[in-house]
N, C-alpha and C positions, 0 to 999 in steps of 0.2 A: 258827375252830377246825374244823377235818375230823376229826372221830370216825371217822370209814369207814377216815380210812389209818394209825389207831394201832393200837398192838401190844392183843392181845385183851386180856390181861391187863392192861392200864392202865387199856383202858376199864372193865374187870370194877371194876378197883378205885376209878375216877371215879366211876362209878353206885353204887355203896354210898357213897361219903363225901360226895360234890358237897350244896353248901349251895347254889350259883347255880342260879336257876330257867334264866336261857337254855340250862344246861350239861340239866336234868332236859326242860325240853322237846325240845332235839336225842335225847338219850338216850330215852324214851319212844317214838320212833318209829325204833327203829333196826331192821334189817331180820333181826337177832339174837336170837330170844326169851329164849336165854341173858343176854343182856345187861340186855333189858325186866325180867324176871326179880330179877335184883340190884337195880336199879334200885327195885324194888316193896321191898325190905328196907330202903331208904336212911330212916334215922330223920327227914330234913329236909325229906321231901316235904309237899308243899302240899295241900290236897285238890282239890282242879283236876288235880293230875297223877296222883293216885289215884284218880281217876273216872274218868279215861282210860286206867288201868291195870285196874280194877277191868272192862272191858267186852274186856279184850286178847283176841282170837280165842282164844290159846292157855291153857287153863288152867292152865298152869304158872304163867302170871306172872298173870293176873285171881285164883287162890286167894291167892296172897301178899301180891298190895296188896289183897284182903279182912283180912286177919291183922295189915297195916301198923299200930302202935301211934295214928297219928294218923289210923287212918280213922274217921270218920263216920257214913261211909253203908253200911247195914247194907242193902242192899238185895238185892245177891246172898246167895245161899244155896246151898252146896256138897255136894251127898251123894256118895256112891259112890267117892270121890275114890282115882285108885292111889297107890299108893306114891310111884313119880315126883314126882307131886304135890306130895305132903305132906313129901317128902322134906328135913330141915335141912341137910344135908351144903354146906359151902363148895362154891359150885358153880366156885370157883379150883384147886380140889383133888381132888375126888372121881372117880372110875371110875365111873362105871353100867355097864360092860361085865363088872365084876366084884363087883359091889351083889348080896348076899344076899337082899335084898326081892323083888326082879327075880328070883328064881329061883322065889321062891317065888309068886310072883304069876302068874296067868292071866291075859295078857292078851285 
């Protein structure tokens, strides 16, 4: 399976429901953090792929697989964190170009 040549939105919606680990390992390293991201929400993660999420460069997606029901490892610890961030909005759906939080925030 080539995750690179589907449509965003499918893969958006693989990474939230995918039970197959092969499916969560190609997904975890995609080159997408939007994607990593969904992915860190998926209820069927394993902890092997939330500890690889939990280290992601981008804090978008390391806050989220901290907060993933099935994580474990309470090892990171998140202060100061923006909006962005913390934000729950379906990231299928939402605008940050017209996100009230973002207006009000200093970045």
């Amino acid at each position: 399976m080539n995750l690179l040549l589907q449509d965003t939105n499918k893969i958006l919606d693989l990474a939230l429901k995918t039970s197959s680990l092969a499916e969560m390992i190609l997904l975890k390293n995609h080159p997408l953090p939007l994607i990593r991201r969904v992915l860190a929400k998926n209820k069927n993660l394993t902890q092997d792929i939330i500890n690889s999420l939990l280290y992601d460069p981008v804090e978008n997606v390391s806050y989220i697989a901290s907060i993933n029901p099935n994580n474990r490892n309470n090892a990171r610890v998140f202060e100061d964190l923006r909006p962005c961030v913390i934000c729950n909005e379906d990231e299928r759906t939402r605008n940050c170009l017209t996100c009230k939080k973002n207006e009000e925030h200093s970045f």
